[in-house]
N, C-alpha and C positions, 0 to 999 in steps of 0.2 A: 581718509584722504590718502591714507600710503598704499591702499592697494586703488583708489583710481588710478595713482599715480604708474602706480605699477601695472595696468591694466594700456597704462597708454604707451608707457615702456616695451609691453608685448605685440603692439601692433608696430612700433619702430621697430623692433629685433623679428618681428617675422617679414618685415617689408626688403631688410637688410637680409638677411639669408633667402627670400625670393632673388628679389632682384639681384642682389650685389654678388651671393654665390652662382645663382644661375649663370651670370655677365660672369664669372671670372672662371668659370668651368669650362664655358664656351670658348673663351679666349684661348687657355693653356690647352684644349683640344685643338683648335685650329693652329697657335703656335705649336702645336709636339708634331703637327701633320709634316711638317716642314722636314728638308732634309736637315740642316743643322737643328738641334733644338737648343735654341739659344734666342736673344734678341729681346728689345725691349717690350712687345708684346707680351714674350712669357712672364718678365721682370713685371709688369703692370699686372698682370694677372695673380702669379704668386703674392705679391704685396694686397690687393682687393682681396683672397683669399685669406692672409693673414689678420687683414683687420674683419673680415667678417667672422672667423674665428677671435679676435680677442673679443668684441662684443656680445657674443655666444659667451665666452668664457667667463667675463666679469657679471653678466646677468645670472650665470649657473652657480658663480664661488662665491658673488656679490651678497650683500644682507640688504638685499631690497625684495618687495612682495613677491613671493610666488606665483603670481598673476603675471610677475614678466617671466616666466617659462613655461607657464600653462599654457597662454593664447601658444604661439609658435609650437607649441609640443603638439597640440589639442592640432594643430593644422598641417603639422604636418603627419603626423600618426592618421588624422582621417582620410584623406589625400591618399594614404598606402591603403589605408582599407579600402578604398572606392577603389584604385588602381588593382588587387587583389579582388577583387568582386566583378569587377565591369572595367578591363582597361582601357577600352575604345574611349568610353565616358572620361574617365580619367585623363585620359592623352587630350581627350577634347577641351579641358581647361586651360589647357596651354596654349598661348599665344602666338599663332605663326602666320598671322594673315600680315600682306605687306604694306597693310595702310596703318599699322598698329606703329607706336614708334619704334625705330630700329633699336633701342635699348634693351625694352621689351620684346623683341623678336628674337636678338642674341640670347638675352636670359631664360625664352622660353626653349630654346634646345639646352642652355647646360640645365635648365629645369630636369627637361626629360631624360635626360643622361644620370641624374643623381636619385630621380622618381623610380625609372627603371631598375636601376642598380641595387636597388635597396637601401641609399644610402639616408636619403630620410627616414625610414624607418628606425634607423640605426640612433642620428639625431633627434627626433621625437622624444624616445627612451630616453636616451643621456639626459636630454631637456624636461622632461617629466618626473627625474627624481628628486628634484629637491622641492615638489608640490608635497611629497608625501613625508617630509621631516617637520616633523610638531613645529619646532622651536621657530619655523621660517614663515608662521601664519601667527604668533604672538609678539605686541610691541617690544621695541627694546626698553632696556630699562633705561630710565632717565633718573641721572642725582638728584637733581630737582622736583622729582617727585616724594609727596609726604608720606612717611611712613607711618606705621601703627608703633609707636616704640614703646616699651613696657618699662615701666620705672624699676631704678638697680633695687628700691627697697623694699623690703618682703615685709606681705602682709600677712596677721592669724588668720583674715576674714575670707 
């Protein structure tokens, strides 16, 4: 039950780093275009950016299944291989037509700006190492689980 649970944690934290980073990449790039860079566009944007980094960070430091950093690792790491192989192809899964919602059309340029960049590649990694530490794919231990306890007194037999 703890890794579906965690399985469904990894399609919230990859829906949250599409959408929410893409959306607030796009934003602090049209707010920096600006001659002041200031305003509360950039503020909204750095804060969406903040929370989609603490989310990132409590699923990576969190002790919950490894399945919530495999799915988003596993998609974003493929995503750069496709883009490193066939960019056309790649650029082609981003969303830019304008009958799409406008959320999703903002989030698909800061998409391509961080796909481009390497920066998911970069996040992938960081998001794939805690798939490969033992101790984060075995239950924790519960008090209330029975133990095998061996009696203090010693026998000849």
């Amino acid at each position: 039950m703890r890794h579906f649970a965690g399985l469904l944690l990894g399609v919230v934290v990859t829906a949250a780093v599409l959408v929410g980073g893409g959306w607030a990449v796009q934003q602090a790039f049209v707010a920096g275009m600006g001659t002041p860079v200031s305003g509360q566009r950039l503020w909204i944007a750095l804060g969406a950016m903040a929370a989609v980094g603490l989310v990132v960070g409590l699923v990576v430091a969190g002790r919950v299944s490894p399945l919530a950093t495999f799915v988003p690792s596993l998609v974003l790491l493929a995503w750069t291989v496709v883009y490193a192989l066939d960019a056309v192809r790649a650029l082609s899964l981003i969303p830019d037509q304008p009958t799409m919602h406008w959320l999703l059309t903002e989030a698909g340029a800061g998409n391509k700006a961080m796909l481009t960049s390497g920066f998911y590649a970069l996040l992938g990694v960081a998001m794939f190492i805690p798939v490969l530490i033992p101790s984060r794919w075995a239950r924790r231990y519960d008090d209330m689980d029975e133990e095998y306890e061996q009696s203090q007194e010693s026998s000849y037999y």
